[in-house]
N, C-alpha and C positions, 0 to 999 in steps of 0.2 A: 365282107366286113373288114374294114380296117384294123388295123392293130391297134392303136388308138382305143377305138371304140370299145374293142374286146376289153382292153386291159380294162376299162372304166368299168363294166357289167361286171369283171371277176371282182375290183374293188365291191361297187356296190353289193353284189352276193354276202360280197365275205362279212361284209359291214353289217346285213342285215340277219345272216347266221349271228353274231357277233352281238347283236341287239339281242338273239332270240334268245340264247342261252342266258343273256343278263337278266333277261324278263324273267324267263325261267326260274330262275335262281331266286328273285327277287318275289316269283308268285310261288314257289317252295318252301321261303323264309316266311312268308305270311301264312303259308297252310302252318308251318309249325309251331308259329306265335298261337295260333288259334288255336291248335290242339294242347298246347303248353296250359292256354288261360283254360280251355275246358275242362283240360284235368284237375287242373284247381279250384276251380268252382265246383268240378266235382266230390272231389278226395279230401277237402278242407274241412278240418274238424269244425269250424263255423257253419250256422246257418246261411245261407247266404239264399238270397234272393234279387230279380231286376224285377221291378216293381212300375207301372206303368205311371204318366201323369194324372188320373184318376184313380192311382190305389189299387191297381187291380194286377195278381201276379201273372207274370209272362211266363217266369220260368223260375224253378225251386230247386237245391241242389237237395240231396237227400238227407243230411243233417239239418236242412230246416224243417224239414217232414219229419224227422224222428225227435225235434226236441218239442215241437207243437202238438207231436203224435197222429193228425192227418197226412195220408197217403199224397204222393206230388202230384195226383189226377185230382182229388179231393181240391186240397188249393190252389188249382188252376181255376178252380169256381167258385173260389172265396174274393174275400178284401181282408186283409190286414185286423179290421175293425170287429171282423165275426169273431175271433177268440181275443183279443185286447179285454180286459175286465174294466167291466163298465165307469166305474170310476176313475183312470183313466183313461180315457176316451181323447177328452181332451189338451190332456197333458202336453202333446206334442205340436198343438196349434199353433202355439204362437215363433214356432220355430220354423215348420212348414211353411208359416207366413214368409218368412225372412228369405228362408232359399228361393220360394216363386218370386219375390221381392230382386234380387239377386244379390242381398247382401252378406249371406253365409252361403257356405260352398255345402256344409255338412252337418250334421247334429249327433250327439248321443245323448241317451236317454236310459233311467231304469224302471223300468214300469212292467206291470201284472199281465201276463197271460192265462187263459185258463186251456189247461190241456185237453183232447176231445175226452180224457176219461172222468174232466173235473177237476183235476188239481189245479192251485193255482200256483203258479211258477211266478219268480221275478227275474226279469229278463233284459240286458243291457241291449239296446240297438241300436246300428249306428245308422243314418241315410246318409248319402250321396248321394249329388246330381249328378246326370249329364246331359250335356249339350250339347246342340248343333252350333254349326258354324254361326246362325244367327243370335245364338245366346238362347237359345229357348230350350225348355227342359223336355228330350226326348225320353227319358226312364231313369228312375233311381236303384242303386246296388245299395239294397239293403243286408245288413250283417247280424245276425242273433247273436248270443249268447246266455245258457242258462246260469242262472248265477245265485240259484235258488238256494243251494248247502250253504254257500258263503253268504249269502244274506242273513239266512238263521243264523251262522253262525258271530255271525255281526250283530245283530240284535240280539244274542245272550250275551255276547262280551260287554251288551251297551249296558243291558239288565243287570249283571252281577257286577260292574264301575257303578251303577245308579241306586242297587242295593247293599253296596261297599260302601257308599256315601252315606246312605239313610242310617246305616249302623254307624257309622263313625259319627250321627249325628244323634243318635237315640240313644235313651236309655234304655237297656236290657232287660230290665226289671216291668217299667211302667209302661211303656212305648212312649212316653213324654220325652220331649226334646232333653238332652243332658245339659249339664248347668254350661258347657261351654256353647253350645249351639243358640240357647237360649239368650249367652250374654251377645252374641251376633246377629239374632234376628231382632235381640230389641235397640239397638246400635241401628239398625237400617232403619226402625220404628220410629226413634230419635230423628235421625236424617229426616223422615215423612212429614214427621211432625213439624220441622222446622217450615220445611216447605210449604206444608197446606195450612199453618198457622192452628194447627187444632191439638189439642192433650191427648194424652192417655194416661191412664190406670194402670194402679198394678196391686196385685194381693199376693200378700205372702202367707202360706198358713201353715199348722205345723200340727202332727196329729198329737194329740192329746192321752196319755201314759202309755203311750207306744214301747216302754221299756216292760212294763207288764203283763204286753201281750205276749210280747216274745218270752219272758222269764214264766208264763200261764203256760201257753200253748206251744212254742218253739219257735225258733229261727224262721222256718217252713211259712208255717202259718202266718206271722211277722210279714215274709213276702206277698202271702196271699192277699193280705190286706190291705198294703203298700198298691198292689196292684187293684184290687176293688176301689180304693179311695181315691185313685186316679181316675178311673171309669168315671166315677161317681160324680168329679169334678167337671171333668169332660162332658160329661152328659148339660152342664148349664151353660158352660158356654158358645157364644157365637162362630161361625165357621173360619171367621178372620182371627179371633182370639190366638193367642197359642201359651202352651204351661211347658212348665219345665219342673224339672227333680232337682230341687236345689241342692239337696245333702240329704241323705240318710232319710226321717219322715219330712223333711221339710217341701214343700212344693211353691213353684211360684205363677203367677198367672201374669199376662198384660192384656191390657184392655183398650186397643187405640179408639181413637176418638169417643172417649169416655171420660166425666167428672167425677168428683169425689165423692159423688153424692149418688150417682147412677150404680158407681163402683160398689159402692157398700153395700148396696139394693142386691146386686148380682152377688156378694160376696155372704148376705144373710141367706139367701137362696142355697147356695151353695152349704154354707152351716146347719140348714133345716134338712137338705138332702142327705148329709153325715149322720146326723144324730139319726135318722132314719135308716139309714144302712144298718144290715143283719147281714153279716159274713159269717157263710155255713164255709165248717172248717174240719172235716171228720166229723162230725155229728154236732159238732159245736158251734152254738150261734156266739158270735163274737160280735162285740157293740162298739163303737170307737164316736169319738166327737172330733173338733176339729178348735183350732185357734188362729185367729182370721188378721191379720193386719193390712189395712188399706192404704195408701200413698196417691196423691196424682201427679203428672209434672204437668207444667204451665207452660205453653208454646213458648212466650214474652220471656224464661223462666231462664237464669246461666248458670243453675244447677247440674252437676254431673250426673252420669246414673247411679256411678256410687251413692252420692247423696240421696237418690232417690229410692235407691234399695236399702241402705240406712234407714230411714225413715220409716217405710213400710215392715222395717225387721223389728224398729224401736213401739211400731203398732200393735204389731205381733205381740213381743215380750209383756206388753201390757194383757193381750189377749189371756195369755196362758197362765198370768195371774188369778182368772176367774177362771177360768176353761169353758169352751163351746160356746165363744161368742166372738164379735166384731169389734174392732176399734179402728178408728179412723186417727190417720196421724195430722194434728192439728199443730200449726206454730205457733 
């Protein structure tokens, strides 16, 4: 063998020792990518799952089995759909759409699980795709999380801002709207009005020697009746109607798309249900009447609502002149 020759065999040797080890090294960095990702997928407070193109699990890391409560042999024979609450179901279709589509890469979602023991959890998830070189979807990594405490706890913050509201919009006494809530919902009624070209009504009425019940029976009682005569009012009007506690016994009603004529009808109804009321009060039936003033406004009309609750107080004050009756405000 020449020397030549030799030398080129020891190059090439060396070269391909020299490949080997790089291989080496390079198939070592990839065992430890993988065992890096496996611990992760395994140890990860997340649910996590690869989930097939048909919905069906391949492999489940053991916080998706503990927060679903099925064992990882259990949902290796499920789909996704078997504990999904049924109402939800479809919540995530039209997203699903979109990654098969290939226009979103991933989605999240919060929607109901129910756990194998029955509970129903709320639970954020996220999918991913992925893809082969063709663009087609070989498995999605799906992510859980239970988010069940903090959803309750989001729906009572929402409950007690929505029942913060309702009291800052009620009265304490009658549960009728208070005189400011009152002057805001018939302000939006105004507005309706303009728009659909149609009236409404309004009655103001005011109860009838309400200082003698209280100076008879007490303060107490006073309330009690304050609160029965609200009922009482309530009970004739329609579900659209809404009353408010003007002042002290005074009450006021609106009546959208209603005339002056219609108004009175509902406002003598209202009068005949008063003088019918018997409020038991400690053993004492207490009687009370009522004093009714009627108003309308006229779509056409460039009346303020002050003017138009003038009007119906100017009703009124004629009412309590007789006591336990109707008067309609006439120009």
């Amino acid at each position: 063998m020449s020397f030549e020759l030799m030398i080129l065999l020891i190059f090439i040797l060396g070269l391909g020792i020299l490949y080997s080890q790089k291989y080496q090294r390079i198939l070592a960095d990839r065992v430890e990518q993988v065992r890096i990702m496996e611990s992760a997928f395994e140890h990860t407070a997340l649910g996590m799952a690869i989930i097939s193109p048909d919905f069906r699990f391949i492999k489940v890391n053991q916080a998706y089995a503990d927060i679903v409560g099925y064992t990882r042999t259990e949902l290796l024979r499920m789909v996704p759909k078997d504990f999904i609450y049924p109402e939800d179901h479809e919540k995530d279709t039209p997203y699903t759409q979109e990654v098969f589509a290939g226009n979103i890469h991933s989605f999240t979602s919060l929607k109901r699980y129910i756990h194998k023991n029955g509970n129903i959890l709320w639970i954020r998830a996220t999918f991913s795709a992925v893809r082969n070189k063709s663009g087609n979807i070989k498995y999605f990594i799906a992510q859980i999380q239970d988010m069940t405490i903090a959803k309750k706890a989001e729906d009572e913050l929402r409950k007690s801002r929505d029942d913060a509201e309702v009291l800052a919009r009620t009265d304490y006494l009658t549960n009728t709207l208070n005189r400011r809530a009152f002057i805001e919902r018939l302000k939006e009624e105004l507005e309706r009005t303009r728009r659909t070209q149609k009236g409404f009504a309004m009655i103001l009425v005011d109860v009838d020697y309400f200082k003698k019940v209280n100076d008879q029976y007490g303060h107490l009682a006073g309330d009690y009746v304050l609160q029965q005569f609200a009922e009482c009012l309530g009970n004739i009007v329609r579900a659209y109607d809404f009353i408010g506690r003007y002042g002290g016994e005074e009450f006021i009603i609106c009546l959208p798309d209603t005339g002056i004529e219609q108004a009175t009808m509902v406002a003598e109804r209202m009068r005949e249900s008063v003088e019918a009321l018997e409020v038991d009060y400690l053993d004492s039936l207490i009687k009370v009447t009522g004093s009714f003033g009627v108003a309308a406004y006229d779509s056409h009309s460039s009346d303020t609502l002050d003017e138009l609750i003038e009007r119906a107080d100017s009703a009124m004050y004629m009412a309590k002149h007789h006591k336990n009756t109707v008067y309609q405000w006439v120009s």
